[in-house]
C-alpha positions as CSV (number, residue, x, y, z in Angstrom):
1,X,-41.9,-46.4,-35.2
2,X,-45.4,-47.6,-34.6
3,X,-48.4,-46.9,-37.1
4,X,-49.8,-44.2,-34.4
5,X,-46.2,-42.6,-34.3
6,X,-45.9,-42.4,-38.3
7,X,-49.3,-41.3,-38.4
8,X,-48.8,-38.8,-35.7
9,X,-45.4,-37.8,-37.6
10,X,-47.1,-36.6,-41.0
11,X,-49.9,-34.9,-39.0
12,X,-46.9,-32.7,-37.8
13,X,-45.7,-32.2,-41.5
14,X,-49.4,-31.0,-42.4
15,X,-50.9,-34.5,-43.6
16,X,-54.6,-33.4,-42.1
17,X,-56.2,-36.5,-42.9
18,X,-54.2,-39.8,-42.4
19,X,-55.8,-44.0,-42.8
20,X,-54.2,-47.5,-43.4
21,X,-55.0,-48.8,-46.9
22,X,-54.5,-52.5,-47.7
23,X,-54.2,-53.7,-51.5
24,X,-54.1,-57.2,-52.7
25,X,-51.5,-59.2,-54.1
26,X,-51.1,-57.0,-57.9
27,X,-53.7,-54.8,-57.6
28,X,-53.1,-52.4,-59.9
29,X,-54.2,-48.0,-59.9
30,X,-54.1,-47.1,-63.9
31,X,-52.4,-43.6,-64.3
32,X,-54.7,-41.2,-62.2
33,X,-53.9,-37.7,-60.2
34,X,-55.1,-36.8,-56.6
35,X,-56.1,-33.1,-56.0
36,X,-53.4,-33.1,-52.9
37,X,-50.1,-34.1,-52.2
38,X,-50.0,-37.5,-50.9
39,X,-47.5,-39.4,-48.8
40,X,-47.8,-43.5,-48.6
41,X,-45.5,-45.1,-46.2
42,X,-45.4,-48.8,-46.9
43,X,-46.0,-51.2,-43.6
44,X,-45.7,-54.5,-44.9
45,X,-45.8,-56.2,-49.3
46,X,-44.3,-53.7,-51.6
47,X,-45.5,-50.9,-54.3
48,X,-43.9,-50.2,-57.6
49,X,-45.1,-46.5,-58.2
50,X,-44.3,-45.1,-61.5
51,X,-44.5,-40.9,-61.9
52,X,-42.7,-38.5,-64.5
53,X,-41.2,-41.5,-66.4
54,X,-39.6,-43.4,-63.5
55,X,-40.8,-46.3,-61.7
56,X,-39.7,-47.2,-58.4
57,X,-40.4,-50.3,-56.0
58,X,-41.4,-49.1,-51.8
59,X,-40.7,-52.2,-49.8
60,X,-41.8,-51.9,-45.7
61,X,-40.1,-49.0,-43.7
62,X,-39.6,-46.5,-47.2
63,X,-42.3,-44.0,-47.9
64,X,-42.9,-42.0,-51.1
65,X,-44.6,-39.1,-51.8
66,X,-47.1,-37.7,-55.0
67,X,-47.6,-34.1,-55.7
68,X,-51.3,-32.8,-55.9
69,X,-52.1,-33.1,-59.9
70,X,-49.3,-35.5,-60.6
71,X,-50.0,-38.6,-62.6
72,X,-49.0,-42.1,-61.2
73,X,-50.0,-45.1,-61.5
74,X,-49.4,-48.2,-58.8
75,X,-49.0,-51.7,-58.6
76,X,-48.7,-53.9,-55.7
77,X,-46.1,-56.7,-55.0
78,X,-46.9,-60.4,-55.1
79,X,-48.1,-60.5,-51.4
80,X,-49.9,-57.5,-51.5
81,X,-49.0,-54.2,-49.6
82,X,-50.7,-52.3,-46.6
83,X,-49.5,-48.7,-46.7
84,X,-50.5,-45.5,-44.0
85,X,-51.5,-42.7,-46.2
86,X,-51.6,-39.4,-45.4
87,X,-53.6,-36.4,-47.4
88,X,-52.6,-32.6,-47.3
């Protein structure tokens, strides 16, 4: 899917407010909550997102989601990671 179609796709699922975000190679988000559920589908680099005591790496084409209130921190891979998130 293109970035229109994927952004187009979590409009449909209720994702109001959608944007591309790009992070640097091992930028890192200390543990920190968002007042709405979130959904971060990775385009290219990867994201090691750790949430209720698991941590898991998002490489391009996989996509994770964050509850509204849940804490999670993030860290990006070693070339960096551009992501499409959408906001509900």
């Amino acid at each position: 899917m293109t970035e229109k179609e994927l952004a187009e796709k979590l409009k449909r699922e209720g994702f109001s407010h959608t944007y591309v975000w790009q992070d640097g190679p091992g930028a890192f988000y200390p543990g920190h909550t968002h007042p709405t559920k979130t959904a971060h589908i990775i385009l290219s680099g990867e994201m090691t997102l750790t949430m209720n005591g698991s941590t898991e790496t998002y490489r391009a084409g996989t996509r994770c989601n964050v509850p509204a209130g849940t804490v999670h921190s993030a860290k990006m891979g070693p070339q960096g990671c551009r992501y499409l998130i959408g906001e509900r």
